[in-house]
Structure formats: structure tokens, C-alpha cells
C-alpha positions in Angstrom: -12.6 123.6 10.3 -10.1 123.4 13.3 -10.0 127.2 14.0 -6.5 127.4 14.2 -5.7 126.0 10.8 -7.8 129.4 9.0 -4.9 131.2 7.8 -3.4 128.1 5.5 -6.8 127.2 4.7 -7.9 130.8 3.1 -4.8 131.3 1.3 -4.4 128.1 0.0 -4.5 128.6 -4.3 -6.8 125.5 -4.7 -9.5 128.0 -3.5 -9.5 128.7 -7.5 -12.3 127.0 -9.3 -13.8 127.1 -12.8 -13.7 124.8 -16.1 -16.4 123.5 -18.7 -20.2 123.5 -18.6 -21.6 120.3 -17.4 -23.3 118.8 -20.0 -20.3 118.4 -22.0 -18.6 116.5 -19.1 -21.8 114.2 -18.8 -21.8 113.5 -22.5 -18.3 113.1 -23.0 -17.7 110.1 -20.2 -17.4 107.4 -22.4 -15.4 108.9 -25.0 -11.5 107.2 -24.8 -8.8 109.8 -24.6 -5.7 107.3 -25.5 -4.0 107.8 -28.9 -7.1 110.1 -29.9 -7.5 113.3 -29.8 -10.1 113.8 -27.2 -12.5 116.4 -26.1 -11.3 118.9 -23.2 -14.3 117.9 -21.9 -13.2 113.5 -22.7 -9.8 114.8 -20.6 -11.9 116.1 -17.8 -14.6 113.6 -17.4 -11.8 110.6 -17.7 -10.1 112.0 -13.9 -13.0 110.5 -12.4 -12.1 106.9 -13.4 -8.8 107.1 -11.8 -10.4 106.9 -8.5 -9.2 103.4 -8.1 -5.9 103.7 -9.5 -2.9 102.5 -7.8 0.3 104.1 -7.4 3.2 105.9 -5.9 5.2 108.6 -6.8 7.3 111.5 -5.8 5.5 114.8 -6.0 7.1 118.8 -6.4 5.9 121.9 -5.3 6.9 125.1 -6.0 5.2 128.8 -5.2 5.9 132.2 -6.0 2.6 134.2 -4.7 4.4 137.2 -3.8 4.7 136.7 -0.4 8.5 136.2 2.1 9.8 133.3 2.0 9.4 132.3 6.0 10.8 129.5 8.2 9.1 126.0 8.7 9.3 124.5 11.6 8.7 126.8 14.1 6.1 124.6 16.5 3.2 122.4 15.9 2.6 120.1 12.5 1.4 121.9 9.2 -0.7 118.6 8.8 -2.6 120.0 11.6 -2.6 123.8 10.6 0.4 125.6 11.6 0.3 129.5 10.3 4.3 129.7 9.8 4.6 125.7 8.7 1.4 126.0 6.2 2.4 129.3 5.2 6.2 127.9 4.8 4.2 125.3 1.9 3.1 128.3 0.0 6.2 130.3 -0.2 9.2 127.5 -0.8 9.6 124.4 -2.9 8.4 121.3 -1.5 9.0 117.4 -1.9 6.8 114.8 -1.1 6.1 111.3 -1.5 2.6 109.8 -2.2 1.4 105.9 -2.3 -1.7 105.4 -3.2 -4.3 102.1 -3.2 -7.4 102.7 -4.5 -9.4 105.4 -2.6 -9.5 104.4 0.6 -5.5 103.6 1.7 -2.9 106.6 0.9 0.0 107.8 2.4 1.6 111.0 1.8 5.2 112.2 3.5 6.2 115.7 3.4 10.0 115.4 3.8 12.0 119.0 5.4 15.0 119.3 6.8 16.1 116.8 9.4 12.3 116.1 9.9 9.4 114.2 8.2 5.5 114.8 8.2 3.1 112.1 7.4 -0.8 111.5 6.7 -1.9 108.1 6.4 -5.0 106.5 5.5 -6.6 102.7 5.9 -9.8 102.1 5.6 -11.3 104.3 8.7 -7.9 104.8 10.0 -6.0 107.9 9.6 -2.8 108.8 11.3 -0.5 112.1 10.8 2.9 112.2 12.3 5.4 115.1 13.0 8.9 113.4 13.9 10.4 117.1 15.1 7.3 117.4 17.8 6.9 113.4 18.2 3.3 114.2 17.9 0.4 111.8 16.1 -3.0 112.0 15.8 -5.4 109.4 15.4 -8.8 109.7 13.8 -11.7 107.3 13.3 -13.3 108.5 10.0 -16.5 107.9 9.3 -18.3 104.9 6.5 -17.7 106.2 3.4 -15.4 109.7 4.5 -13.0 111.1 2.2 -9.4 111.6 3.4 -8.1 114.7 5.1 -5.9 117.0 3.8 -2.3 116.9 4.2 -0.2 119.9 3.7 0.6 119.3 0.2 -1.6 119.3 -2.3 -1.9 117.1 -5.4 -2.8 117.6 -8.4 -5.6 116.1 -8.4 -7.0 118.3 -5.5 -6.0 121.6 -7.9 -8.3 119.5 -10.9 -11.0 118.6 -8.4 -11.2 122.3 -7.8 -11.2 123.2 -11.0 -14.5 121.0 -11.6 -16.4 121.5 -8.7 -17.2 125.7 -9.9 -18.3 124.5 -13.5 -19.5 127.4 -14.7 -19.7 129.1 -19.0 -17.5 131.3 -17.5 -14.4 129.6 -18.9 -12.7 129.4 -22.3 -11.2 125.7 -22.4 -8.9 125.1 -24.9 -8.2 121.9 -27.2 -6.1 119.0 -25.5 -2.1 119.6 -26.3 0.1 115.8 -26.3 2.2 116.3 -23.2 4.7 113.9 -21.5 5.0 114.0 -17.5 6.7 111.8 -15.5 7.7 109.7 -18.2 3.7 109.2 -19.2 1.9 110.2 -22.1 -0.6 113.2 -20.9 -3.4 115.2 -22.2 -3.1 119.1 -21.1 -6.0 121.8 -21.2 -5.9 125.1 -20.0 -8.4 126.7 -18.6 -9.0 130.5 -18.9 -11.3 132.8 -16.9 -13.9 134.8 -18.9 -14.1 137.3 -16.1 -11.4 140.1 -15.6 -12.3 140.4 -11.7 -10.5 137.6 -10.8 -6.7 137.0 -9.8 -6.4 133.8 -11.9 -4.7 133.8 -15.4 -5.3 130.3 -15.8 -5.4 127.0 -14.6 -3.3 123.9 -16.9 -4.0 119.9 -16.2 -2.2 117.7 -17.4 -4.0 114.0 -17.3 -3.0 110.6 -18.2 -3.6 109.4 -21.1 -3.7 105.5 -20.1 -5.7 106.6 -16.4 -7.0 109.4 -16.4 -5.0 110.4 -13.4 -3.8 113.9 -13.1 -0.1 114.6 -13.4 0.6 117.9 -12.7 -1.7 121.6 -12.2 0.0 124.8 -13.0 -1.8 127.9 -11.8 -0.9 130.7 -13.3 -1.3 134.4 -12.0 -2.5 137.2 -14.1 0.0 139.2 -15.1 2.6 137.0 -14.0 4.8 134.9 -15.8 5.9 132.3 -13.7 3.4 129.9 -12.1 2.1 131.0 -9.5 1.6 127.8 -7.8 2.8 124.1 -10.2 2.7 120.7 -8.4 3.4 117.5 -10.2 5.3 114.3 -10.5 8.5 113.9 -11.3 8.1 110.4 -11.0 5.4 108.0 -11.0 4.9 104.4 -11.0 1.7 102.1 -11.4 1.1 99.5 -9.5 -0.1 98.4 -5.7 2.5 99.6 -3.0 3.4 97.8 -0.6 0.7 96.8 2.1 3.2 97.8 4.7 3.2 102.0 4.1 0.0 101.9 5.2 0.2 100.7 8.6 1.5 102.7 11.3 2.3 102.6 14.9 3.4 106.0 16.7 7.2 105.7 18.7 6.5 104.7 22.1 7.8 108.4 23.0 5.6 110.1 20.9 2.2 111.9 22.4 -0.7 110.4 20.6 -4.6 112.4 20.3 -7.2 110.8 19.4 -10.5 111.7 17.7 -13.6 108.9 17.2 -15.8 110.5 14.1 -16.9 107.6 13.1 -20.6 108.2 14.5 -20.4 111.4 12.6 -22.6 111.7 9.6 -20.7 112.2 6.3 -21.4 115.7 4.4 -23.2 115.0 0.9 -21.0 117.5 -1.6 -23.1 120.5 -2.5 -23.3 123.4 -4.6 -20.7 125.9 -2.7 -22.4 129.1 -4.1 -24.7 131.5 -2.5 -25.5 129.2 0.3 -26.5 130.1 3.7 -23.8 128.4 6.6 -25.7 125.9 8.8 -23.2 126.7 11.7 -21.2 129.9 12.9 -17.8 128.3 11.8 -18.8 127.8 8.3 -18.3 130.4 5.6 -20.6 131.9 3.6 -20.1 132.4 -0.2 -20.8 135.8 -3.0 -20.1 136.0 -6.4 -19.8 132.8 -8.9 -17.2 131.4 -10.8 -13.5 132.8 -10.2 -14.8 135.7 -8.7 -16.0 134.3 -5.6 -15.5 135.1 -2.0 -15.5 133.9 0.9 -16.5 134.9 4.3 -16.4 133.5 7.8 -18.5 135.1 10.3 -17.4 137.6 13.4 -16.5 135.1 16.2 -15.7 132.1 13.7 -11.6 132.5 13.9 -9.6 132.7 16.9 -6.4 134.1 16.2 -5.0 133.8 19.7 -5.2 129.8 18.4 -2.6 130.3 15.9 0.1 130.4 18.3 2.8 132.4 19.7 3.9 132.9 16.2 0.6 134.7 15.0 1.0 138.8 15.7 4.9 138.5 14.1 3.0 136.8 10.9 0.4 138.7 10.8 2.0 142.2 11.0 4.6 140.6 8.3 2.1 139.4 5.8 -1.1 141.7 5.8 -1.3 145.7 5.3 -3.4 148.4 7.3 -7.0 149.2 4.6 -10.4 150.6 5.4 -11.8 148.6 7.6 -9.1 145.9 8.9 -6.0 144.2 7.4 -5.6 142.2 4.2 -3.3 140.3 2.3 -3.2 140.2 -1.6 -1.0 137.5 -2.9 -0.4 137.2 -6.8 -3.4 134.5 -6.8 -5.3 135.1 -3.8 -6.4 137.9 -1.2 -7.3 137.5 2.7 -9.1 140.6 4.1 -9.7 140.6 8.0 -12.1 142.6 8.9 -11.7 144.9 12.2 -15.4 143.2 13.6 -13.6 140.1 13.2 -14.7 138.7 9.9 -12.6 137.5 7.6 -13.2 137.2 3.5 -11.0 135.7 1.1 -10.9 134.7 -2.9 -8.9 134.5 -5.8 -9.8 138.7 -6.0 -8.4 141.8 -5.7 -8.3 143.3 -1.8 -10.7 145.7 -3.1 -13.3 143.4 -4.1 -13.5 141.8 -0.3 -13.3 145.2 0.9 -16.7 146.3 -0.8 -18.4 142.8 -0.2 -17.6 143.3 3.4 -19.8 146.7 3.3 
């Protein structure tokens, strides 16, 4: 993780994870889920075959975690990890557009005032642009590499989530008709078991037809407005054009380039109680919703955040024992006075006592 980009990265609400025990998924994969009515776990298993699908869209955000609304825009790209631009995604409403071929060609364009901010992906090639800095960067991905994250998240990132942390520690309830986008839609809700968590529940709503997920709702406990909701608001089927996914940076624009493509890819892995094989990586406790995680002393450099990062920092986190932490209405960042820093969808107290 480019150190800078830690802040946006450890608040982000897609940290939440949790759904359906496993075997249910792997039994339900050929079950249909149009004009039936489907298992939760038929809803769930059918994302996977929308993988290929082909699309484009517009996309809506929308926050409330708690935290001040702050300004966007004040240096540097939130595609490449920004404190006040990421942390401007998490407490605003946001529009983007989204075209997507198949899994390997997507483009995605965060639209703010008088600017625009795009990721694109073809093949190997992936470009993001800021037109406020006139700044790209071009990187070579690797055979076989999944796409990097732009500053919006979809919903299938919230549902991908979701599944990766199956765990019997969620109630799941029965798929409800839904129509989103204009489309037909299956919606479950997922409910933590566990009371130590921040998360009141998770909702997916997935195509009927595809299998594609149309919007995520996160929802805070004790909260009544979502804590975090992206979906469509339009969305039609179908290849865009071949053009959106080509793109050449303005002859005034300063270009960085990165070759990964002799990198090896990372085989996806059980995130729980593993060990980190390098100093930047985190470290996990706990299971299910409760989970934390914890980056090592030395690991973030806060002088990288910017000019920005002491007026943010002072805004957003509060003097405890031990450091200074954030608690959001979904998730809590504790930084740790040795230099650590832990975060999960838990109360400050938790990280507090699994920093002891």
C-alpha cells in the first residue's frame, strides 16, 4: 500500500465483511434466481457470474459516518490517496460514471466541481487522470492482475467484501423482489450475530437477469440512515464503446509511470489471524465483524500525507490512552503513540485493548 494513501484506506466502510457459511454458497451455484424465489445463498453465489458482464452506468454515493463534511480538492488525486480528497468521498455525496467490458477493460470517472478524475483499465494498461493537477499515471499490471481501486467504490466491491469474511456469524435473511435502476433485483440483508461490532447490517441488492450487484447499503448500529449507500441510478447492458477505454494524457500533463508487470500476482487468502510477510502489511485479530486491523510501528508515514495532514488529523481524531483515534458511526482508526495504527468496524475501545 502506497504509504500515503493509509488514512482513506483504514476508514474506508468496505473494511466490513461477513455473510453466509460456505457450503451453502457452493451448493447453491447452479440454482437460477430469475422469476423464482431463490436462496440468499442462490443471490449470493449468482454475483460471481456477472464477472463478464457488460455495461455502463451512472453510480451515487452518499455518507453520513459522523464525521465534518471537508473540502475536496485541496492537492494531489484521491485516485492516488489524498487524506482531504479520500476523506471528502466519505463525508459528501458523490457521482460517478462506470463502463465496464468484461473484467479486464473499465473505466470509472469521478466527476467534482469544475474537475474530473479517472481510472482506466485495458488489458495490462491502467491510467488515472486528475484534470485540476494535470497529473496521470501509468501502470503496467501484471498477467492475470485485478484492477486498482478508484476512489469510489461500487457495489460490487461492498458485496465482494461481504463474501470474502464468510463466517456463521451472520443471520441472512430471505431474498425481498426489489427494482433498481429500472431492473428487477434480489435484496438480502445481512445482520451481525455479534454485538461488538459497529455494523447494523449490510443490504445487496443483485440482478435478477446477471447477477450483477446494484446497490449496498451499509447501515450503522443505532443509526437510521445509511451509513454509507452506493448504487445505480441508471444502468444499461451492453458493450460500451471501444473508445472509453483508450486514453492518452494532454501533452501538458506530467505523466508517472510504474512497470509491475514482472511482479508476481498475490493468490487471495484467508485475511484472518495471519502473520504479515512484510513491515507494510497489517496484521489481523478477532473474526467476523469484529476484526481489527493493525499496521506495524514504522509502516505509515504521516509526514507523506501532505501539507494538509496535522490540520486533518487534529480535526478528525481525539486524545485516548495511548494515542489518538477516530470512531466514525461504522468504523474506528486508533493511532497508536509508538506509531501503530489499528482500525475495524469496532468501538475505539476495542483497538485500544488489542493494542495492549
Amino acid at each position: 500500500m502506497k504509504k500515503s494513501a493509509w488514512l482513506p484506506a483504514v476508514i474506508a466502510p468496505v473494511v466490513v465483511a461477513g455473510a453466509v457459511a460456505a457450503p451453502m454458497i457452493a451448493n447453491a451455484a447452479s440454482d437460477p434466481i430469475a422469476g423464482t424465489s431463490p436462496t440468499a445463498a442462490a443471490v449470493i453465489a449468482s454475483i460471481a457470474q456477472s464477472s463478464d458482464a457488460q455495461y455502463s452506468g451512472k453510480l451515487v454515493q452518499t455518507s453520513d459516518l459522523g464525521l465534518p463534511e471537508l473540502p475536496t480538492g485541496s492537492g494531489g488525486s484521491s485516485l492516488e490517496g489524498n487524506a482531504s480528497d479520500a476523506l471528502g468521498l466519505l463525508t459528501s455525496s458523490h457521482t460517478a460514471r462506470v463502463y465496464v467490458d468484461g473484467a479486464d477493460k473499465q473505466r470509472v470517472q469521478l466527476t467534482q466541481q469544475l474537475a474530473e478524475q479517472d481510472l482506466v483499465r485495458n488489458g495490462s494498461e491502467v491510467w488515472t487522470w486528475d484534470s485540476k493537477e494535470r497529473t496521470a499515471t501509468h501502470v503496467v499490471l501484471p498477467k492475470d492482475a485485478a484492477t486498482p481501486k478508484s476512489g469510489t467504490a461500487t457495489p460490487s466491491d461492498i458485496a465482494q467484501q461481504a463474501i470474502d469474511a464468510i463466517t456463521p456469524s451472520t443471520k441472512v435473511s430471505k431474498p425481498k423482489d426489489v427494482r433498481v435502476a429500472g431492473h428487477d433485483a434480489w435484496q438480502i440483508t445481512l445482520t451481525p450475530k455479534s454485538s461488538g461490532t459497529l455494523v447494523g447490517s449490510v443490504r445487496l441488492a443483485v440482478d435478477q437477469q446477471t447477477g450483477l450487484p446494484l446497490r449496498a447499503t451499509i447501515e450503522a448500529t443505532g443509526q437510521s440512515d445509511p451509513a454509507v449507500q452506493v448504487g445505480f441510478t441508471s444502468l444499461q447492458y451492453g458493450a460500451p464503446a471501444e473508445r472509453l477505454f483508450d486514453f492518452t494524457p494532454p501533452s501538458n500533463a506530467k505523466v508517472e509511470t510504474k512497470d509491475l508487470s514482472d511482479a508476481p500476482a498475490h493468490a487471495k487468502g484467508d485475511a484472518q489471524h495471519r502473520s504479515a510477510p512484510s513491515g507494510d502489511e497489517p496484521t489481523f485479530t478477532g473474526k467476523g465483524w469484529s476484526t481489527i486491523a493493525e499496521l506495524p510501528k514504522g509502516s505509515v508515514d504521516q509526514s507523506a500525507l501532505g501539507d494538509d495532514a496535522t490540520g486533518l488529523l487534529d480535526q478528525l481524531t481525539k486524545s485516548v490512552d495511548g494515542g489518538r483515534a477516530v470512531q466514525t458511526s461504522l468504523v474506528s482508526v486508533y493511532l497508536t503513540d509508538d506509531g501503530r495504527v489499528l482500525a475495524g468496524a469496532v468501538p475505539v475501545s476495542a483497538l485500544v485493548a488489542a493494542a495492549k
